[in-house]
PyMOL Python script that loads the backbone (N, CA, C, O; Angstrom):
from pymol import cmd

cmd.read_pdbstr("""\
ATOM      1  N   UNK A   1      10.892-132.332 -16.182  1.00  0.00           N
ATOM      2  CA  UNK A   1      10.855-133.753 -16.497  1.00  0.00           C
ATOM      3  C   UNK A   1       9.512-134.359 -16.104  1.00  0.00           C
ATOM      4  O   UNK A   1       9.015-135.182 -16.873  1.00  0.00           O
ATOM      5  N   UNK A   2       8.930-134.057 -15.069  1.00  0.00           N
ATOM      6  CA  UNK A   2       7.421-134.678 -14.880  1.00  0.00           C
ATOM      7  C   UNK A   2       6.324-133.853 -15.821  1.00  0.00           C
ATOM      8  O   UNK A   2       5.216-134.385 -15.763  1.00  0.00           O
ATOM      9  N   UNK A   3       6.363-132.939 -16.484  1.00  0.00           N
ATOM     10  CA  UNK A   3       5.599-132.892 -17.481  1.00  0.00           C
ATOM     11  C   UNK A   3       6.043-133.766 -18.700  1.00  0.00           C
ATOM     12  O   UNK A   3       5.119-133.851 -19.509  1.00  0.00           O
ATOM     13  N   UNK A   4       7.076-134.387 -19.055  1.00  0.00           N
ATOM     14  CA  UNK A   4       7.312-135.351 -20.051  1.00  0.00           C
ATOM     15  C   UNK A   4       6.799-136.690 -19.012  1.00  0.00           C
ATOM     16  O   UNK A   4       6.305-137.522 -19.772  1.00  0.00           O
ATOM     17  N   UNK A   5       6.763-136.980 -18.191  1.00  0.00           N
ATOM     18  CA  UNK A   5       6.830-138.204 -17.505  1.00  0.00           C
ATOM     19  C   UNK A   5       4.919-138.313 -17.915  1.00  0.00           C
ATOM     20  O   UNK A   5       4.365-139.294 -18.412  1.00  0.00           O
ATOM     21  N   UNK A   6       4.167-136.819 -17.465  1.00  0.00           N
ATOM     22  CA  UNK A   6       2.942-137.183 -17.897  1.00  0.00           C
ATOM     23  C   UNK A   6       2.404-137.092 -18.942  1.00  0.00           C
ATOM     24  O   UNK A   6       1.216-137.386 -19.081  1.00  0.00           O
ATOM     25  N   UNK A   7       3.293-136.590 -20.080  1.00  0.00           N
ATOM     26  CA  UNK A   7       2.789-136.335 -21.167  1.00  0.00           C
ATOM     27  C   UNK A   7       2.634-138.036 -22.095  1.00  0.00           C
ATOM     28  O   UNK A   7       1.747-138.318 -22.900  1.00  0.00           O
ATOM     29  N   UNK A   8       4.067-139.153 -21.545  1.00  0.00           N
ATOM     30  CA  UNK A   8       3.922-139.943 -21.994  1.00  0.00           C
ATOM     31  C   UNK A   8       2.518-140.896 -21.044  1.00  0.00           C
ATOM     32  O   UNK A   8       1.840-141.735 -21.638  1.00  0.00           O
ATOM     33  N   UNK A   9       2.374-140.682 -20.077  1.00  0.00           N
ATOM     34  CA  UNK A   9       1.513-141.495 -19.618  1.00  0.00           C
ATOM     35  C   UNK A   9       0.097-141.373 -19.618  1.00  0.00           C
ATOM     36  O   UNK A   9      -0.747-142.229 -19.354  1.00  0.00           O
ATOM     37  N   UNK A  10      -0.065-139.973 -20.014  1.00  0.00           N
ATOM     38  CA  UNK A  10      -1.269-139.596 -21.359  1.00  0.00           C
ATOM     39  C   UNK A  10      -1.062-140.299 -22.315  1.00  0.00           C
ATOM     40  O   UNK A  10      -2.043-141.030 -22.460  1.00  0.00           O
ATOM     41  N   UNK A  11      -0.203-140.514 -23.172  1.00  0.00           N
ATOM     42  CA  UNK A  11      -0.620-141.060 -24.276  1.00  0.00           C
ATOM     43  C   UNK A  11      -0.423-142.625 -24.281  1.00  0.00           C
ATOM     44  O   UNK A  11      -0.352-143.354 -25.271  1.00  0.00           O
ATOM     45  N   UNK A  12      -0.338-143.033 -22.720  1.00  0.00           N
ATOM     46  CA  UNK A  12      -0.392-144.689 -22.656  1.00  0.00           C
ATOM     47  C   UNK A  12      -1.749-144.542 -22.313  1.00  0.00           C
ATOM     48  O   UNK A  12      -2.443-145.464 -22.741  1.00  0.00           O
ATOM     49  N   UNK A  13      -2.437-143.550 -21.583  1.00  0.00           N
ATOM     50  CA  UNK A  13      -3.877-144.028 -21.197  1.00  0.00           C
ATOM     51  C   UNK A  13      -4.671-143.616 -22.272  1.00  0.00           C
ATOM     52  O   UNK A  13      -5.803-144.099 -22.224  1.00  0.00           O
ATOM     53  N   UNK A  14      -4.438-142.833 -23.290  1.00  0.00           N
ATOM     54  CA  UNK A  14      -5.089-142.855 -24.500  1.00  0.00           C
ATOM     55  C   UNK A  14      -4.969-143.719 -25.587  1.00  0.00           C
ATOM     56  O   UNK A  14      -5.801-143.783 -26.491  1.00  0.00           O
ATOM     57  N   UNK A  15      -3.898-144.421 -25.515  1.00  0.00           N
ATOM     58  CA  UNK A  15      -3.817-145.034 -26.824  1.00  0.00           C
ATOM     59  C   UNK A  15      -3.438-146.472 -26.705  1.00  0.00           C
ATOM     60  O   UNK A  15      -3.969-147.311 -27.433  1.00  0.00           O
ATOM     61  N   UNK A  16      -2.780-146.702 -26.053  1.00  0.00           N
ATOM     62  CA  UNK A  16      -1.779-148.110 -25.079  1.00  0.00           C
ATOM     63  C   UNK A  16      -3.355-149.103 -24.428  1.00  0.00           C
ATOM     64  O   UNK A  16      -3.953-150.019 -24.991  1.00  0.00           O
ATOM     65  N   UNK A  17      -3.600-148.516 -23.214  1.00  0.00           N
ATOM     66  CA  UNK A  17      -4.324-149.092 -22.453  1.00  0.00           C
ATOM     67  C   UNK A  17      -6.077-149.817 -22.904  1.00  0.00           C
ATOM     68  O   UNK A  17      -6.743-150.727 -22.411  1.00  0.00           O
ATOM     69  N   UNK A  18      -6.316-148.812 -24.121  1.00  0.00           N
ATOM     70  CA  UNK A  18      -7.809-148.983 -24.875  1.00  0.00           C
ATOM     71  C   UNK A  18      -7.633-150.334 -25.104  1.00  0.00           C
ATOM     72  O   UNK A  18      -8.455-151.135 -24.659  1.00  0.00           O
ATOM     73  N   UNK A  19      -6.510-150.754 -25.844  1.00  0.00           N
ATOM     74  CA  UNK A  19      -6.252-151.805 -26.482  1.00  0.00           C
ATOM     75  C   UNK A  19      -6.175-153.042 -25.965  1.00  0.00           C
ATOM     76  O   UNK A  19      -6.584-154.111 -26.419  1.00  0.00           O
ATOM     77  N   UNK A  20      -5.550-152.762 -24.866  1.00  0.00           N
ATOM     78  CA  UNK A  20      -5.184-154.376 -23.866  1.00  0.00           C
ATOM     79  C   UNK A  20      -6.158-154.381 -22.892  1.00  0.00           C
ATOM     80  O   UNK A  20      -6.864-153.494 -22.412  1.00  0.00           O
ATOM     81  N   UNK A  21      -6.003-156.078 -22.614  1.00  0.00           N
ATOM     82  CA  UNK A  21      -7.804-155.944 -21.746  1.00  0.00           C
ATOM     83  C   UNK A  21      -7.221-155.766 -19.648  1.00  0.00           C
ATOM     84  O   UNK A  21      -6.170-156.028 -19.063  1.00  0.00           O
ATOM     85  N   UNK A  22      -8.451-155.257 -19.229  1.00  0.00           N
ATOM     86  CA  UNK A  22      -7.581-154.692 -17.842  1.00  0.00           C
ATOM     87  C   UNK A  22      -7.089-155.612 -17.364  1.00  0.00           C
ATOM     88  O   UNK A  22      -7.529-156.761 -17.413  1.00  0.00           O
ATOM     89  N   UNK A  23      -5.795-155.132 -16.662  1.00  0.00           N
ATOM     90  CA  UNK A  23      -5.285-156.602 -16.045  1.00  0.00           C
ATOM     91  C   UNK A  23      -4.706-155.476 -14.524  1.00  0.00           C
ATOM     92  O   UNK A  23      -4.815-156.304 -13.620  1.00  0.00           O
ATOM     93  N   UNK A  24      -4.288-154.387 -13.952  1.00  0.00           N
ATOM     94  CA  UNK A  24      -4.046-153.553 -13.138  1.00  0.00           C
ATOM     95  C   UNK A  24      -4.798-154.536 -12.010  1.00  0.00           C
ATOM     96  O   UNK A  24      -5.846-155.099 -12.325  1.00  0.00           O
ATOM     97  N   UNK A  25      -4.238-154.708 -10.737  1.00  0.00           N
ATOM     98  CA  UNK A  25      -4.592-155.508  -9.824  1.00  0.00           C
ATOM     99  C   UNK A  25      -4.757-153.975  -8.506  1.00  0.00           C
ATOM    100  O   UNK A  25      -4.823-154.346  -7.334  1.00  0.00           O
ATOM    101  N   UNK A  26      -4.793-152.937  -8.671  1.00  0.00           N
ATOM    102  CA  UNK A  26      -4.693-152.059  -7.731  1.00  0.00           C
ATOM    103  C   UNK A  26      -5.852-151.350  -8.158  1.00  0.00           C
ATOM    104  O   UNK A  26      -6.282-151.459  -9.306  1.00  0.00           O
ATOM    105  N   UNK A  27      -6.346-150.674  -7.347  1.00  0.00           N
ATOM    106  CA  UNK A  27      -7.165-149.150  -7.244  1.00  0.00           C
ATOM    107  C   UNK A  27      -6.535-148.343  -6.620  1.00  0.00           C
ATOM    108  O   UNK A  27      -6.078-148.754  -5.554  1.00  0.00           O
ATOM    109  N   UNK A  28      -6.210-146.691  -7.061  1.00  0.00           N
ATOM    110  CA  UNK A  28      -6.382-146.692  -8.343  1.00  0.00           C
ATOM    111  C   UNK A  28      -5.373-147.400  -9.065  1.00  0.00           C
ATOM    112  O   UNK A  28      -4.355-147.822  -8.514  1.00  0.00           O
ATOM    113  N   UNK A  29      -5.716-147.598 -10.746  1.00  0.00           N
ATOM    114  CA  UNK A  29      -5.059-148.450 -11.411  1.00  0.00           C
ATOM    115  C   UNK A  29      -3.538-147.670 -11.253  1.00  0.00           C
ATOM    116  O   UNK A  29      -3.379-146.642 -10.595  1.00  0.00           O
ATOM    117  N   UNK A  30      -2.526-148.341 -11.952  1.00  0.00           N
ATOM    118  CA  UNK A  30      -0.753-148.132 -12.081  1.00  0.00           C
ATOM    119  C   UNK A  30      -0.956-147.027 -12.575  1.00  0.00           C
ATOM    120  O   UNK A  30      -0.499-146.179 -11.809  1.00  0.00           O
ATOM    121  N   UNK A  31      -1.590-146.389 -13.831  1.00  0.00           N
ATOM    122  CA  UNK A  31      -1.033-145.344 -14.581  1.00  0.00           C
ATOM    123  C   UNK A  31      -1.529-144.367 -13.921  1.00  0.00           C
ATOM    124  O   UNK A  31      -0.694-143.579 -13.476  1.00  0.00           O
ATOM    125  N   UNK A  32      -2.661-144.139 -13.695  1.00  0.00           N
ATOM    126  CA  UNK A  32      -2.929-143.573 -12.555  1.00  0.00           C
ATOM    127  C   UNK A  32      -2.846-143.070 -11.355  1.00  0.00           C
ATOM    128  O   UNK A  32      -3.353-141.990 -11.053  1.00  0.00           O
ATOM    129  N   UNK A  33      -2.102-143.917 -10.446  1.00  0.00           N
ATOM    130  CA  UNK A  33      -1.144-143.833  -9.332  1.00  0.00           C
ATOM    131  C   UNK A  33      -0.027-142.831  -9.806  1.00  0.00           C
ATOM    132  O   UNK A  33      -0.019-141.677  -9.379  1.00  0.00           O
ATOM    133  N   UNK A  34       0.968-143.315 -10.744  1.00  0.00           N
ATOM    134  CA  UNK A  34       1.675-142.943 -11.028  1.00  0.00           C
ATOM    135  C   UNK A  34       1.978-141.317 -11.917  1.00  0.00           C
ATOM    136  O   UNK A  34       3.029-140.679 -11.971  1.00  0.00           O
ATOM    137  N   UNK A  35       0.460-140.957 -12.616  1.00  0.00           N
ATOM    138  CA  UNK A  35       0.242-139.588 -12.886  1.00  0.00           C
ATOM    139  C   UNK A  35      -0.074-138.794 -11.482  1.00  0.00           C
ATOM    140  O   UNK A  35       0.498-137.730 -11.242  1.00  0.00           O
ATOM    141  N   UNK A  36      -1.130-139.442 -10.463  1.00  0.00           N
ATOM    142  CA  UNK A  36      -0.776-138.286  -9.416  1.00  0.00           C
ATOM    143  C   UNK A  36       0.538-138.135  -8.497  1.00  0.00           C
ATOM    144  O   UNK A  36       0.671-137.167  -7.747  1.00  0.00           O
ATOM    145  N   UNK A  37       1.534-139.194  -8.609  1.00  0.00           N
ATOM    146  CA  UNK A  37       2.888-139.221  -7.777  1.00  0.00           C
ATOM    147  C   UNK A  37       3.737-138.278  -8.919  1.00  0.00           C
ATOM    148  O   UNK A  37       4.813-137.741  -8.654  1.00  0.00           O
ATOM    149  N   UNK A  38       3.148-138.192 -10.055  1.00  0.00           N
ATOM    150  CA  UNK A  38       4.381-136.955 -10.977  1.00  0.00           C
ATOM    151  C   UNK A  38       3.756-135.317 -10.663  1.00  0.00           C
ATOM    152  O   UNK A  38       4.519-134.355 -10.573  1.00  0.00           O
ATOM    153  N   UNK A  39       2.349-135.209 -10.526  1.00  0.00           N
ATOM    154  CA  UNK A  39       1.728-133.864 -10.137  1.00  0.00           C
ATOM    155  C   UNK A  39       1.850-134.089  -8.873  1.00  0.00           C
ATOM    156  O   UNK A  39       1.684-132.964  -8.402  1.00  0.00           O
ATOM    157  N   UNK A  40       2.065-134.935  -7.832  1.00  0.00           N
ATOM    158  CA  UNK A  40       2.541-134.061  -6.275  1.00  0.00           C
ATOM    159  C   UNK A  40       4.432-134.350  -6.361  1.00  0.00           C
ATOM    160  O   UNK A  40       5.172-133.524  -6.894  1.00  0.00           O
ATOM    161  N   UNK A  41       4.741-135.136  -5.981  1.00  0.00           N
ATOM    162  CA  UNK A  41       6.383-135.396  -6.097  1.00  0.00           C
ATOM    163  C   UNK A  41       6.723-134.977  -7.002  1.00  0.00           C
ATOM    164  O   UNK A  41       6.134-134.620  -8.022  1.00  0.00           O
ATOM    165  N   UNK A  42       8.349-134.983  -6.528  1.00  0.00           N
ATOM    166  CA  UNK A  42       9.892-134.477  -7.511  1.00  0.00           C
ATOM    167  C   UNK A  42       9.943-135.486  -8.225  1.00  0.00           C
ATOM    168  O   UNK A  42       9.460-136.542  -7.818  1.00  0.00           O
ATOM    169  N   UNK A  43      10.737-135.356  -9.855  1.00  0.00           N
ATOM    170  CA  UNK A  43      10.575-136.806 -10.362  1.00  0.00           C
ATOM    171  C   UNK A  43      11.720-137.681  -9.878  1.00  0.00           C
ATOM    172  O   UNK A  43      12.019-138.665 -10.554  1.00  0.00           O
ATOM    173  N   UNK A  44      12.124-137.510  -9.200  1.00  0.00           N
ATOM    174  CA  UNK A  44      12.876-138.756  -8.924  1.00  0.00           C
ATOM    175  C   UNK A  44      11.856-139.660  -7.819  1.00  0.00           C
ATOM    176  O   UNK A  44      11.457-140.802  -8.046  1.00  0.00           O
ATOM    177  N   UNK A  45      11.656-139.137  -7.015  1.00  0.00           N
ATOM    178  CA  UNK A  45      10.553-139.699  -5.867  1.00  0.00           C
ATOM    179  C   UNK A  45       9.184-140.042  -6.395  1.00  0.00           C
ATOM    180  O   UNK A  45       8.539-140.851  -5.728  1.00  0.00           O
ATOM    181  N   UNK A  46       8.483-139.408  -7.810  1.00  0.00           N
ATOM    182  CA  UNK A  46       7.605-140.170  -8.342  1.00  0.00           C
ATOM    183  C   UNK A  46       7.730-141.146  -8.903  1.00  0.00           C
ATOM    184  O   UNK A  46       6.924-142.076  -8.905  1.00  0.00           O
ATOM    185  N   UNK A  47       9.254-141.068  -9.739  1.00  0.00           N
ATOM    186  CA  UNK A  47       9.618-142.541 -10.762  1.00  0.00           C
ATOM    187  C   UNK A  47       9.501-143.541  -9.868  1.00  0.00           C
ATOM    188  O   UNK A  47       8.667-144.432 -10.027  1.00  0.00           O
ATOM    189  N   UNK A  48      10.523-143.491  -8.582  1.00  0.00           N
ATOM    190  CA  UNK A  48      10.589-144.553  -7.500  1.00  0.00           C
ATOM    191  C   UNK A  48       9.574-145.084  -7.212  1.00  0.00           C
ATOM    192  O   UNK A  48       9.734-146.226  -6.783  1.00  0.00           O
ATOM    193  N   UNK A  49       8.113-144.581  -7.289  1.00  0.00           N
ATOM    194  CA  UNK A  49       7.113-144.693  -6.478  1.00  0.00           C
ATOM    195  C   UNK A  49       6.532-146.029  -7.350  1.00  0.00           C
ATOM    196  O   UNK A  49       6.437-147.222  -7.064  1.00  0.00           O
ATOM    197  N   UNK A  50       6.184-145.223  -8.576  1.00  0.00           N
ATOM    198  CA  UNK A  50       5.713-145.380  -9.188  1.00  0.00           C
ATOM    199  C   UNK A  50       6.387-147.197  -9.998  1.00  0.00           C
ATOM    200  O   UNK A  50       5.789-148.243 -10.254  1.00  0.00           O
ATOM    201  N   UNK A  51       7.510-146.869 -10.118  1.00  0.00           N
ATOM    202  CA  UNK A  51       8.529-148.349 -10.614  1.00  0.00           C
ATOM    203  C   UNK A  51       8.276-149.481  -9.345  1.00  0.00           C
ATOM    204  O   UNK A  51       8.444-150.699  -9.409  1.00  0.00           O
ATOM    205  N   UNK A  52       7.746-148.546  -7.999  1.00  0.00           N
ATOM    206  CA  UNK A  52       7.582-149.673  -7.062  1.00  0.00           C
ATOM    207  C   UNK A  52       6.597-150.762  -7.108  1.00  0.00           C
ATOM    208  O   UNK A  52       6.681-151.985  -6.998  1.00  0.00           O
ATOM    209  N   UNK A  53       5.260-149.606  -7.383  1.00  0.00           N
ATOM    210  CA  UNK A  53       3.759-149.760  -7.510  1.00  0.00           C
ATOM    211  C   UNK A  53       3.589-151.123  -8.592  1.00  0.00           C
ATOM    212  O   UNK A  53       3.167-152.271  -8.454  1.00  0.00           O
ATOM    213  N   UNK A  54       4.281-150.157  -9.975  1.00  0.00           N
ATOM    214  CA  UNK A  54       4.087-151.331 -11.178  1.00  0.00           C
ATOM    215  C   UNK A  54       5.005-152.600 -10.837  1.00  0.00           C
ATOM    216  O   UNK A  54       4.763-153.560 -11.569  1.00  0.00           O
ATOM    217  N   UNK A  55       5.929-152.791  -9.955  1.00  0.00           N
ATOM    218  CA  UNK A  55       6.663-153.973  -9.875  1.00  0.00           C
ATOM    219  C   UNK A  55       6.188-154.689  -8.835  1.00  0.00           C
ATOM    220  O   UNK A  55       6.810-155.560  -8.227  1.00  0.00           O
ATOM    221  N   UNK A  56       4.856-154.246  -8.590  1.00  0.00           N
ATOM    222  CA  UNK A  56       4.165-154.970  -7.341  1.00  0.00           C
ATOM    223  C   UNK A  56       2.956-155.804  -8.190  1.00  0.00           C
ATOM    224  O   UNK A  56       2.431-156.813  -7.721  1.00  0.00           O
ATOM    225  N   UNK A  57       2.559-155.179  -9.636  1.00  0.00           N
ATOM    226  CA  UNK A  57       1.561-155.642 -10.080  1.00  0.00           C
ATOM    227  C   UNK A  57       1.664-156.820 -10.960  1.00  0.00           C
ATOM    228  O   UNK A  57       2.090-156.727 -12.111  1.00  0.00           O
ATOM    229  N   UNK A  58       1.220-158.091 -10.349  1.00  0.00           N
ATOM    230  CA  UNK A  58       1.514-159.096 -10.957  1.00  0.00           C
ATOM    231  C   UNK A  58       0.704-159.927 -10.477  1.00  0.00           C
ATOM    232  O   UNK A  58       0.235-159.660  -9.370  1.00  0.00           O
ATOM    233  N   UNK A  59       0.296-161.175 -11.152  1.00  0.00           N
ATOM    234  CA  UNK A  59      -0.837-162.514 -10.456  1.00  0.00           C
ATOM    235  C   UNK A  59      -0.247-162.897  -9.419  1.00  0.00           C
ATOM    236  O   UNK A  59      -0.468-164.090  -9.212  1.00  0.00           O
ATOM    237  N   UNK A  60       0.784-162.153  -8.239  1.00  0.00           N
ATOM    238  CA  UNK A  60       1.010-163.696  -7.610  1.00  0.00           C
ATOM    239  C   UNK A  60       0.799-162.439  -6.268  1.00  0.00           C
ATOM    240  O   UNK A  60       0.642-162.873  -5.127  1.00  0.00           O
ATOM    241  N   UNK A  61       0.809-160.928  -6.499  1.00  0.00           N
ATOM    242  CA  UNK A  61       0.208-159.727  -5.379  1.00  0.00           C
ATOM    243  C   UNK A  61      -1.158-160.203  -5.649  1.00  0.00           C
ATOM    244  O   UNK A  61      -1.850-160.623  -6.577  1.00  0.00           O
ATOM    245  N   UNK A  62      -1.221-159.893  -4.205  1.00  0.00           N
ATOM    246  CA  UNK A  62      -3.306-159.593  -4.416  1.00  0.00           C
ATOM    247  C   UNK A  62      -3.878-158.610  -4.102  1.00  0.00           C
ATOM    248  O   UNK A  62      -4.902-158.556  -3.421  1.00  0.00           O
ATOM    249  N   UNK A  63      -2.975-157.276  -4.801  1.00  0.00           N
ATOM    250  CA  UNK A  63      -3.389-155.921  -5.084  1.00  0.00           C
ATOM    251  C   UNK A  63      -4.597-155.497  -4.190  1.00  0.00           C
ATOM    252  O   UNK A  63      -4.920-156.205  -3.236  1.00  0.00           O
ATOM    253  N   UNK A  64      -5.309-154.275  -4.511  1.00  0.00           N
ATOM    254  CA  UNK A  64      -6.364-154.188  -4.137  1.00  0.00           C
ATOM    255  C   UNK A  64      -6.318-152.165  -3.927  1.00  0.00           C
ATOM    256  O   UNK A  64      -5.867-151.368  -4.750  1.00  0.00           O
ATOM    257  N   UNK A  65      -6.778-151.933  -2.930  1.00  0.00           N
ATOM    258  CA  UNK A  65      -6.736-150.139  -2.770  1.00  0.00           C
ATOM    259  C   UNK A  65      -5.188-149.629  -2.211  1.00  0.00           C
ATOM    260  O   UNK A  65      -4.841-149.750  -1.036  1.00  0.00           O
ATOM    261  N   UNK A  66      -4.427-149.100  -3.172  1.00  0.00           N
ATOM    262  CA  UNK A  66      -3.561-148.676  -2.495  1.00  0.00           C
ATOM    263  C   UNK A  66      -3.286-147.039  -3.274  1.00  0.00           C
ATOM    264  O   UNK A  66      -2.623-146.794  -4.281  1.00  0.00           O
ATOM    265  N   UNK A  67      -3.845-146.354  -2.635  1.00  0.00           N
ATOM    266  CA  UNK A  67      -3.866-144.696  -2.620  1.00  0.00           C
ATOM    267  C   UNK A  67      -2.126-144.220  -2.736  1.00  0.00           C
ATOM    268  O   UNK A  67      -1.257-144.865  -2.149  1.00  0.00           O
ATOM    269  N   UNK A  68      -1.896-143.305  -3.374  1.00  0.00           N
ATOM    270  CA  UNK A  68      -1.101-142.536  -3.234  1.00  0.00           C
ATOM    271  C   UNK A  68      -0.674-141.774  -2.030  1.00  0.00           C
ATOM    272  O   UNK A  68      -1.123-140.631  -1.942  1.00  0.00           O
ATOM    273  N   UNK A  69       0.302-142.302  -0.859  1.00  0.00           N
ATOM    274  CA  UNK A  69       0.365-141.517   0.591  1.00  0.00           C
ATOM    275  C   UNK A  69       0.783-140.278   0.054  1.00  0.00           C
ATOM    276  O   UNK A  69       1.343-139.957  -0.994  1.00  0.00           O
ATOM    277  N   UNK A  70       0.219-139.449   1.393  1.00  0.00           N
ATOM    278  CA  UNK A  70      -0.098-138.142   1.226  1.00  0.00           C
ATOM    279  C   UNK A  70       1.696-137.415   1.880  1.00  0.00           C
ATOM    280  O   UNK A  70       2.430-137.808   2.787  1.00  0.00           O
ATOM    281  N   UNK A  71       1.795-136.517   1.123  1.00  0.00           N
ATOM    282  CA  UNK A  71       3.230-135.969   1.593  1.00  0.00           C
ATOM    283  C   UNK A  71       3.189-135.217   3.269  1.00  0.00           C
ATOM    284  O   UNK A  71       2.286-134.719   3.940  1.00  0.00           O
ATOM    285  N   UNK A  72       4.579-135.433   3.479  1.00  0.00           N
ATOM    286  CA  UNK A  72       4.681-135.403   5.142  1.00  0.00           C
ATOM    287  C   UNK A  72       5.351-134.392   4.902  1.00  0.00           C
ATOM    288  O   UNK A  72       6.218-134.472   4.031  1.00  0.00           O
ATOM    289  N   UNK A  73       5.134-133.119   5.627  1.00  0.00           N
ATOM    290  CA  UNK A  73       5.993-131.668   5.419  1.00  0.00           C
ATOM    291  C   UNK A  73       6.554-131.659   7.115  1.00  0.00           C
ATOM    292  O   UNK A  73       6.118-131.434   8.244  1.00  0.00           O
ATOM    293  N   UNK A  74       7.946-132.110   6.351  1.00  0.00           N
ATOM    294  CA  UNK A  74       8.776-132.339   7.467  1.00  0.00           C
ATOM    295  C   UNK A  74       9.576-130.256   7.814  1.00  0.00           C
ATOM    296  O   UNK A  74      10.303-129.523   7.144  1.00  0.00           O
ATOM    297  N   UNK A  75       8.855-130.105   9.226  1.00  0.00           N
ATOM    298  CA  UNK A  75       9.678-128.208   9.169  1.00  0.00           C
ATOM    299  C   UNK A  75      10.773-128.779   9.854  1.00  0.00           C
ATOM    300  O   UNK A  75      11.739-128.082  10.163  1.00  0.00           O
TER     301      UNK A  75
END
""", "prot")
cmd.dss("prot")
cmd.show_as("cartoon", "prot")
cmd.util.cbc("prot")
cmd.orient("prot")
């Protein structure tokens, strides 16, 4: 499922995003964030992440650098 999760979010950053003018209030931008949370996380824990990230991005956050945290390898 996270190779469909990035296959569509390839073709939002190819084809989707050209079009509309930037409005992403984060570094790195949402789609972005959200392609490296599907290549490290399970998809359930990337969707989450990721549905968090974009429901944070709006005029009234004042966004700014928020990195992808790094996984905690709990032994």
């Amino acid at each position: 499922m996270n190779r469909l999760a990035l296959l569509l979010i390839f073709l939002y950053q190819k084809i989707v995003s050209p079009i509309l003018p930037p409005a992403c209030r984060f570094t790195p931008s949402c789609s972005e964030y959200a392609k490296e949370a599907f290549q490290t996380y399970s998809f359930f824990k990337a969707f989450g992440m990721s549905l968090r990230r974009i429901s944070r991005c709006h005029p009234l956050h004042e966004g700014g650098f928020d990195p992808l945290p790094k996984p905690t390898n709990k032994s």
